[in-house]
VOTI-740547 format. One record per residue (C-alpha): residue number from 0; residue in one letter; chain; x negated, y negated, z. Coordinates in steps of 0.001 Angstrom, whole numbers. Each point is the difference from the previous one (the first is absolute). Layout:
BEGIN
PT   num   residuo   cadena      east     north        up
PT   NUM         a        A         X         Y         Z
...
//
This chain:
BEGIN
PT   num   residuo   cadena      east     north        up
PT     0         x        A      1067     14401      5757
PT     1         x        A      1778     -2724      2141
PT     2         x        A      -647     -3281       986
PT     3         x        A     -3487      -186      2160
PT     4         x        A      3037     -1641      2503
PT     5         x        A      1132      2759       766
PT     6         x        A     -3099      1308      1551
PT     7         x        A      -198     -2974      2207
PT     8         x        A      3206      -664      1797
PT     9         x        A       396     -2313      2516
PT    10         x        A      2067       736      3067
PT    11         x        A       443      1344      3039
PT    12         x        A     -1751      3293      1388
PT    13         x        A      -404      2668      1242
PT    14         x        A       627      2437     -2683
PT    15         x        A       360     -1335     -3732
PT    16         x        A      1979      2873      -781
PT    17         x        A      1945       720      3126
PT    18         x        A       570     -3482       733
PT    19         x        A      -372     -2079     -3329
PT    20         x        A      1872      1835     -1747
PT    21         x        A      2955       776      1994
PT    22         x        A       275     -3187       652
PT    23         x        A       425      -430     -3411
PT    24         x        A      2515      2506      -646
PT    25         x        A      2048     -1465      2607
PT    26         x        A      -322     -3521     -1645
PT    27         x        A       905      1253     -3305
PT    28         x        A      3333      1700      1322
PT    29         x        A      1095     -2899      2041
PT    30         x        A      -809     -2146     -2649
PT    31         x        A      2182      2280     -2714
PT    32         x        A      2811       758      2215
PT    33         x        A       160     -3311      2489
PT    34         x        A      3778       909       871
PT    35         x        A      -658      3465      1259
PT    36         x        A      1573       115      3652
PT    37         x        A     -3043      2574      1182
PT    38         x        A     -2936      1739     -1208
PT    39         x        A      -974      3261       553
PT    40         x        A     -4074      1109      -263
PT    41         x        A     -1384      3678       135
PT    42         x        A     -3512       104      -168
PT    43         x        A     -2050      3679     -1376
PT    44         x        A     -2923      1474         4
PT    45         x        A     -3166     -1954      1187
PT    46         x        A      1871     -3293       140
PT    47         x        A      1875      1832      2808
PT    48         x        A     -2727      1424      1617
PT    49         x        A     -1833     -2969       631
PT    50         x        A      2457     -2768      -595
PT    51         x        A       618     -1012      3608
PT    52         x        A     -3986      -250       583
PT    53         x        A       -67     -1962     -3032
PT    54         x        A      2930     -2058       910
PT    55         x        A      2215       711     -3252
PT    56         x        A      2588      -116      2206
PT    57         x        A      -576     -3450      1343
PT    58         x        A      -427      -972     -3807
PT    59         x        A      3274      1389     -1075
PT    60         x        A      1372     -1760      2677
PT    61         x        A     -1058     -3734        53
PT    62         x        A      1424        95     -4014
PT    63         x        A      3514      1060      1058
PT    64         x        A       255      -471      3536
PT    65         x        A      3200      1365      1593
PT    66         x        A      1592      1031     -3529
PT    67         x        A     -2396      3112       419
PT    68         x        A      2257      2378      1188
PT    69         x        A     -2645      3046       781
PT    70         x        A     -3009      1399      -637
PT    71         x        A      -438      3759      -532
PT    72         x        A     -3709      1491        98
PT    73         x        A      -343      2716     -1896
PT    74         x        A     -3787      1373       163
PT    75         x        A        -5      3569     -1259
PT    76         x        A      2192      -997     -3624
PT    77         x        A     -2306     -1642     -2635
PT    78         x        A      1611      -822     -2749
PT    79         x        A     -1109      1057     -3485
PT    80         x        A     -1568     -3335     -1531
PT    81         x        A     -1940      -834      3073
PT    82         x        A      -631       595      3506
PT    83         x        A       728     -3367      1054
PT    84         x        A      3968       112      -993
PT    85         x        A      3248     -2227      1556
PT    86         x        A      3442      -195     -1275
PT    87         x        A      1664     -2989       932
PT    88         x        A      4028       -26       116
PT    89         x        A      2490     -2824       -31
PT    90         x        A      3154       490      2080
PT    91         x        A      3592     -1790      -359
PT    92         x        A      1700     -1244      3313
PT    93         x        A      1365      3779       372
PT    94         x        A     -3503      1022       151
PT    95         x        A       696      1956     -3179
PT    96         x        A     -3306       -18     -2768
PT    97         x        A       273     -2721     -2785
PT    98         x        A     -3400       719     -1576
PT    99         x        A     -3286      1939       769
PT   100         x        A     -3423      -637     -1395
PT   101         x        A     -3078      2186       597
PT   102         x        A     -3417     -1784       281
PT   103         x        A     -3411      1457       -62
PT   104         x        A     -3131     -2362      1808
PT   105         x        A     -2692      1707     -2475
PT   106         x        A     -2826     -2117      1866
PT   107         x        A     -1294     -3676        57
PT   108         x        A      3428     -1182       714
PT   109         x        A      1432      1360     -3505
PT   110         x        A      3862       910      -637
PT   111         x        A       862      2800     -1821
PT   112         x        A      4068       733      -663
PT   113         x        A      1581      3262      -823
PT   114         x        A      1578      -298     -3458
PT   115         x        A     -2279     -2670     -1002
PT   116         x        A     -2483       600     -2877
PT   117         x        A     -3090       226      2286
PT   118         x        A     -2180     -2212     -2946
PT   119         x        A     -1825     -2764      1258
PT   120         x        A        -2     -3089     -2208
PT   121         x        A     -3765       427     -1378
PT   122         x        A     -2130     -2844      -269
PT   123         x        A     -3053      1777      -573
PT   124         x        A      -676      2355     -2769
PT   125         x        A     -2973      1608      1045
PT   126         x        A       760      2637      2534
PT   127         x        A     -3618      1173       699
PT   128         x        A     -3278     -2078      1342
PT   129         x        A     -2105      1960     -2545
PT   130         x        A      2067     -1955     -2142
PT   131         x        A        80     -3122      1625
PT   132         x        A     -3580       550       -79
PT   133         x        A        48       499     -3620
PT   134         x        A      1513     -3086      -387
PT   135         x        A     -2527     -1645      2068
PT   136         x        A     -2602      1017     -2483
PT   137         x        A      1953     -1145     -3064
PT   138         x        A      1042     -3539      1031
PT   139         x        A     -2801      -637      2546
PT   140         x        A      2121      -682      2986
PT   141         x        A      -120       527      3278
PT   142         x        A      2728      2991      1215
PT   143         x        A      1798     -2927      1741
PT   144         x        A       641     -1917     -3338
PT   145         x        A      2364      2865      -708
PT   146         x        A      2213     -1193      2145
PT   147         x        A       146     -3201     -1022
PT   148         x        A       707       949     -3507
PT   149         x        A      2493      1990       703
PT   150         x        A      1930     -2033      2642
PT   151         x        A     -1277     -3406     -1115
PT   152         x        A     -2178     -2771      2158
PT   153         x        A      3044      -608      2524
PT   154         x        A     -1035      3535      1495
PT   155         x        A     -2529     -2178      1754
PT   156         x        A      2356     -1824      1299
PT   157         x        A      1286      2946      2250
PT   158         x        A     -3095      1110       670
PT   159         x        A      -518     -3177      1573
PT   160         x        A      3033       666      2655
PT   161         x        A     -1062      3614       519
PT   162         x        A     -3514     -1396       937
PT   163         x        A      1506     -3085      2373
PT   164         x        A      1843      2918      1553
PT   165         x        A     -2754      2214       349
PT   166         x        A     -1871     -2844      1574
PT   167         x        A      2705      -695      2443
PT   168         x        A       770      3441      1194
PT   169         x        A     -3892       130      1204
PT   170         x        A       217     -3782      1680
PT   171         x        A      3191      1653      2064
PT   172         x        A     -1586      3646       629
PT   173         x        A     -3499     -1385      1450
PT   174         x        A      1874     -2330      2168
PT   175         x        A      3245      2077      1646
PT   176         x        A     -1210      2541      2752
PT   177         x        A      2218      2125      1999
PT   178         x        A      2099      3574     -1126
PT   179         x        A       827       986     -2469
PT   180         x        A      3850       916      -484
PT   181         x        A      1123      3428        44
PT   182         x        A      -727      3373      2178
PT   183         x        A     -3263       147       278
PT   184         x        A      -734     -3325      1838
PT   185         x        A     -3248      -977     -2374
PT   186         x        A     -1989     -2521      1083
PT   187         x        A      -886     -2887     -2771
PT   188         x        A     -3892       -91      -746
PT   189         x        A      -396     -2195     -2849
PT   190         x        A      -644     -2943      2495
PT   191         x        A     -2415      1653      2089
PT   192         x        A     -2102      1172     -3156
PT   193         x        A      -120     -3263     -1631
PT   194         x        A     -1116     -1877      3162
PT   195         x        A     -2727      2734       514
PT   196         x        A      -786       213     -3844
PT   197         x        A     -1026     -3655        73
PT   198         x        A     -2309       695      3193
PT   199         x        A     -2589      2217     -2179
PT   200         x        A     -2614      -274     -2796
PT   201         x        A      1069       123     -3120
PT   202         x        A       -54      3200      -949
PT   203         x        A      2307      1430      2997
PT   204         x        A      1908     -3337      -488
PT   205         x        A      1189       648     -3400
PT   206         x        A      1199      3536       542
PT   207         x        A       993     -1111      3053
PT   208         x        A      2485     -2682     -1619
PT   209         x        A       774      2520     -2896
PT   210         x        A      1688      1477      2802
PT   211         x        A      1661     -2623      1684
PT   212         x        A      1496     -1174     -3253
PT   213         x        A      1562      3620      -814
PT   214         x        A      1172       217      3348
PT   215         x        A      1709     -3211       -76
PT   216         x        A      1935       933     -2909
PT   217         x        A      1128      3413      1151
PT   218         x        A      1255     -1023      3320
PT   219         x        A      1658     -2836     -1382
PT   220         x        A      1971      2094     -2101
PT   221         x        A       276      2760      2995
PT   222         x        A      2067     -2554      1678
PT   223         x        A      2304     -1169     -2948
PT   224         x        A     -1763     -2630      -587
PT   225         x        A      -464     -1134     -3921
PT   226         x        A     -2959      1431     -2072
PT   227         x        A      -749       604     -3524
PT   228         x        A       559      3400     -1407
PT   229         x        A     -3370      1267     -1901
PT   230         x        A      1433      1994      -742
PT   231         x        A      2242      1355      3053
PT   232         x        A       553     -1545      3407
PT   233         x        A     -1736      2949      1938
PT   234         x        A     -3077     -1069     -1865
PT   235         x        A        38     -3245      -387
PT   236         x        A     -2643      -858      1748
PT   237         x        A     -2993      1059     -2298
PT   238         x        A       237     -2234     -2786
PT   239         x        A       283     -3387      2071
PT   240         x        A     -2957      1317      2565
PT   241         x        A     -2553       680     -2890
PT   242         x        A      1143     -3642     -1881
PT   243         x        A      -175     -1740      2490
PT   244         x        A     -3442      1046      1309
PT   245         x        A     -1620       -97     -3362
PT   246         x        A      1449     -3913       240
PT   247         x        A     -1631     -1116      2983
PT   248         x        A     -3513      1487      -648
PT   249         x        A      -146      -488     -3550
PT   250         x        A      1632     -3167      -517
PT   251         x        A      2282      1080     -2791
PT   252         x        A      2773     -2137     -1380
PT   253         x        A      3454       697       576
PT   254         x        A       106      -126     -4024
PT   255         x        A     -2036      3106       297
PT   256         x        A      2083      1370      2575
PT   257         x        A      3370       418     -1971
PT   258         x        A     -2340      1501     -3114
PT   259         x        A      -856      2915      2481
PT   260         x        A      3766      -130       975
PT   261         x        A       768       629     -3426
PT   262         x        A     -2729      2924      -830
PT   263         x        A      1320      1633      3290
PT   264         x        A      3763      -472      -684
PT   265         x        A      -874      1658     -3648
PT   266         x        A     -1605      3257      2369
PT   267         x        A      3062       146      1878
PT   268         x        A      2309       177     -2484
PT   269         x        A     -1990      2764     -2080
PT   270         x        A       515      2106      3029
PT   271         x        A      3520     -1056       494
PT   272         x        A       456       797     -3485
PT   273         x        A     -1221      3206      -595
PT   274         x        A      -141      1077      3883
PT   275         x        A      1577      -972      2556
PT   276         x        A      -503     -2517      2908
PT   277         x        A      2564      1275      2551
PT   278         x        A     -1182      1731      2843
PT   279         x        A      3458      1833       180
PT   280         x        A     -1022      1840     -3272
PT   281         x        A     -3744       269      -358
PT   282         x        A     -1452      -885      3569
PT   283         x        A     -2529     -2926      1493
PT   284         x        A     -2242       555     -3096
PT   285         x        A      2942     -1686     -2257
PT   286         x        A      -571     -3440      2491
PT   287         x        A     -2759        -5      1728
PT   288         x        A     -1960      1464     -2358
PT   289         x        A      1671     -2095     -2681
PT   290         x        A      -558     -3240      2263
PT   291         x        A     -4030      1656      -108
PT   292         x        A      -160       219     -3580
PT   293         x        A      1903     -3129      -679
PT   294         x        A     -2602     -2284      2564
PT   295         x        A     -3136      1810     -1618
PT   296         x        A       425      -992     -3626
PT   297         x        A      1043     -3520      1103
PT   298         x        A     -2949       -64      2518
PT   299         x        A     -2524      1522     -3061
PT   300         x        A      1363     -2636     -2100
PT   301         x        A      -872     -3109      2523
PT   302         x        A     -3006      1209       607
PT   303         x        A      -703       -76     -4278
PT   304         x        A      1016      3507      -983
PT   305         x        A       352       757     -3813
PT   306         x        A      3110      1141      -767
PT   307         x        A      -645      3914      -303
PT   308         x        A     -2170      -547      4004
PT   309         x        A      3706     -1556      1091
PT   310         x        A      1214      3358     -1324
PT   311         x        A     -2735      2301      1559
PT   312         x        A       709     -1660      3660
PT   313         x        A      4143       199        17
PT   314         x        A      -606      3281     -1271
PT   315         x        A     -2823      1048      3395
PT   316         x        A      2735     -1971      1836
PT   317         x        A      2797      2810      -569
PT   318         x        A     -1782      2866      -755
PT   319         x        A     -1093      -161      3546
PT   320         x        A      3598      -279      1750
PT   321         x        A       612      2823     -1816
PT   322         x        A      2379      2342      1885
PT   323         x        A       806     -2543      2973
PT   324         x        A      2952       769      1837
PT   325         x        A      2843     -2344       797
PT   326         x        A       451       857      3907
PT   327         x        A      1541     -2948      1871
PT   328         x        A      -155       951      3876
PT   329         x        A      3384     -1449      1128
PT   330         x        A      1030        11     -3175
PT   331         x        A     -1397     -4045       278
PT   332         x        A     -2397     -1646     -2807
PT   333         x        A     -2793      -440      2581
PT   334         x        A     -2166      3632      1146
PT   335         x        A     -1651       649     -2421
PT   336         x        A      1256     -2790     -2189
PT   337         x        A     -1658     -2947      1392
PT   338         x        A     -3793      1680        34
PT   339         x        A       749      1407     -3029
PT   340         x        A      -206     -3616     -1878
PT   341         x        A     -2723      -823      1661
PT   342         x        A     -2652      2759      -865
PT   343         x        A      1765       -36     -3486
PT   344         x        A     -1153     -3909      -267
PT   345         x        A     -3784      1291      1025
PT   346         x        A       293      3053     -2308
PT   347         x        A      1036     -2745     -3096
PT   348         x        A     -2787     -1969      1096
PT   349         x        A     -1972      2978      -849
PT   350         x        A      1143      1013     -3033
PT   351         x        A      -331     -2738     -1303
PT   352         x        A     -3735      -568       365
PT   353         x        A      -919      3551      -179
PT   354         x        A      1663      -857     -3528
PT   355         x        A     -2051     -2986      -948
PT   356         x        A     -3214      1861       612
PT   357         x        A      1378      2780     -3055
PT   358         x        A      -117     -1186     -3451
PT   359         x        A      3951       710       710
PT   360         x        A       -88      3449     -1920
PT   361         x        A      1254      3338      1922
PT   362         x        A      1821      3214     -1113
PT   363         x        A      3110      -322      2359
PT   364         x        A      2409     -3023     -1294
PT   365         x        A      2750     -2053      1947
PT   366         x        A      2615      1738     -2170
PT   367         x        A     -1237      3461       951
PT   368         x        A        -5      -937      3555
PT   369         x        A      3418     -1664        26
PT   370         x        A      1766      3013     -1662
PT   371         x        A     -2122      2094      2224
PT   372         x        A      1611     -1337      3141
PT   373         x        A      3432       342     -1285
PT   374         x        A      -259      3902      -493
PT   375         x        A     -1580      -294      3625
PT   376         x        A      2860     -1932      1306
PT   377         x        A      2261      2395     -1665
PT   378         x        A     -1682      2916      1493
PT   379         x        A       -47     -1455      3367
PT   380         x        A      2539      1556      2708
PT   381         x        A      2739     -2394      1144
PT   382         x        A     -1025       181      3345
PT   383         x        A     -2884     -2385     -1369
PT   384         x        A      2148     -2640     -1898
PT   385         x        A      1208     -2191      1828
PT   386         x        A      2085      1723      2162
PT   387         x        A     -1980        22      3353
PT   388         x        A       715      4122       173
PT   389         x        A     -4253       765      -434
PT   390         x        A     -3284     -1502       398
PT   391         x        A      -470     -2270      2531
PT   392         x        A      3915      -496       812
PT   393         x        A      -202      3506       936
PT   394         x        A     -3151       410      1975
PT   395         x        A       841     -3101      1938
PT   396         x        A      3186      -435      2511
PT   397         x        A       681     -3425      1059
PT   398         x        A      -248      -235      3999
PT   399         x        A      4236       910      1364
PT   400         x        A       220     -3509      1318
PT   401         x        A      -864     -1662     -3582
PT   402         x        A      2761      2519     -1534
PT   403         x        A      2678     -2588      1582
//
């Protein structure tokens, strides 16, 4: 497996894979072929499909500006590797091609090239939590001590600016009001909710701020603004939401804080690894249900989980996103994308104590349920992935004066 960093990105939203990484791609040509008098961008599959609501466009764009000759959208051909495909082409002052490069955005804001060996550099040798778990048993150390042996103490470090960004993305969210950008004209709520939350007892308060916090991050990253991936943009709002909650009415240290960062970036890359966290290629279940699974174990650990109760609550987390659709209406990261994080932070919440009140033992394990949603995803129709074609994209037509 990879770095834990590259489950949490920092950057711009909306769309980790239809806006991180093209963004990237363009970078990466510009910077390999800074002489080229124009570029030329086609865009396939579900990168096309809902690129403009997930302003890859724009993306593509602001990295090279009026040297971007054209973009061609190209919905119904999906390339082989991956649904979300680009080629990028360099042109000489004739306009004829120097060079072309095809990308793939495989999720979180990760590159893949054609003609590159596809092989990660692996940091981590064990590709399984059972094993991971094993290990825990064997040295005596918590899951997120893994990490730290394999990527040494400075991984705390960047832990440190995912949390600080984290943090700041909910200070912004629970402050901004107004609409959201795009079609469908969404009001911001994340200000309301926290100014009622904080009204109430403190039962409705705390669920009521679980909200808020989820909210904040998803409509920050809605408009652009820049979020954390955990581990995509379209659900980035989970992980922060549950954190941060469990900080204010616990009183946990921030030192405790980027431990449960690690233990969840560990989750998300076991289903990166041997799934798939792309909506384009397995569906919502791949990120929000990821983002689920990834906030329980780290929630189940703060709250003084044993290792193999961590395990039991990321695995409740996904098993019960099972089969969720990715079905942007407008083809935007915001219905059903922005709810979506916030019952996912309340469903963690849940796993994770329904988990500490097992003795952590059950028959279904995270690695069953990870490979389980991949055949899912792979059995889901492409009308479902990402592609605003089924689901709710379908059912629901935006209003002909929002179509402008």
């Amino acid at each position: 497996m990879e770095s834990i960093k590259e489950i949490y990105r920092i950057g711009a939203g909306p769309s980790a894979s239809h806006t991180m990484g093209p963004r990237r791609a363009a970078e990466i040509m510009l910077k390999d072929h800074p002489d080229a008098a124009a570029f030329k961008v086609q865009l396939f599959g579900s990168l096309a499909a809902t690129g403009k609501g997930h302003l890859t466009d724009k993306a593509i764009r602001e990295i090279l500006g009026e040297r971007l000759s054209c973009i061609e959208w190209k919905p119904q051909t999906v390339l082989p590797r991956h649904p979300n495909g680009m080629q990028i082409e360099c042109l000489d002052d004739a306009g004829a091609s120097i060079c072309k490069k095809i990308f793939y955005s495989t999720g979180g804001g990760a590159l893949a090239v054609d003609g590159g060996s596809g092989k990660p550099s692996g940091l981590y040798a064990l590709r399984s939590l059972t094993s991971i778990l094993d290990w825990t048993d064997q040295t005596g150390n918590p899951i997120w001590g893994y990490a730290v042996e394999c990527e040494g103490a400075e991984i705390l470090e960047y832990m440190q600016e995912v949390w600080l960004a984290m943090k700041a993305a909910i200070s912004r969210g629970i402050k901004t009001q107004g609409v959201l950008p795009g079609p469908l004209r969404l009001p911001r709520k994340a200000a309301s909710y926290y100014t009622k939350a904080r009204l109430f007892d403190d039962n409705i308060k705390c669920a009521g701020l679980l909200f808020a916090y989820a909210l904040a991050v998803s409509e920050e990253n809605a408009s652009g603004g820049v979020v954390v991936t955990a581990p995509t943009c379209g659900s980035c709002g989970t992980l922060p939401a549950v954190l941060k909650n469990l900080q204010e009415s616990m009183d946990i240290s921030d030192e405790d804080i980027l431990y449960a960062l690690l233990t969840a970036g560990i989750i998300g890359n076991l289903v990166k690894k041997n799934a798939s966290i792309s909506g384009a290629e397995v569906g919502c279940q791949g990120e929000v249900g990821t983002a689920c699974a990834m906030a329980a174990g780290a929630a189940a650990q703060l709250l003084g989980a044993t290792p193999r109760q961590v395990e039991y609550a990321a695995e409740m987390g996904m098993e019960h996103h099972l089969g969720l659709t990715c079905d942007p209406v407008g083809g935007t990261v915001q219905i059903p994308c922005i709810e979506r994080n916030a019952f996912a932070a309340t469903r963690a919440l849940n796993c994770a104590e329904y988990a500490l009140l097992s003795d952590g033992r059950h028959r279904i394990s995270f690695d069953d349920v990870v490979e389980t949603m991949k055949q899912t995803g792979r059995d889901m129709l492409e009308d479902y992935r990402e592609t605003s074609e089924g689901g709710l994209a379908a059912v629901y037509r935006l209003p002909q004066e929002n179509q402008d």
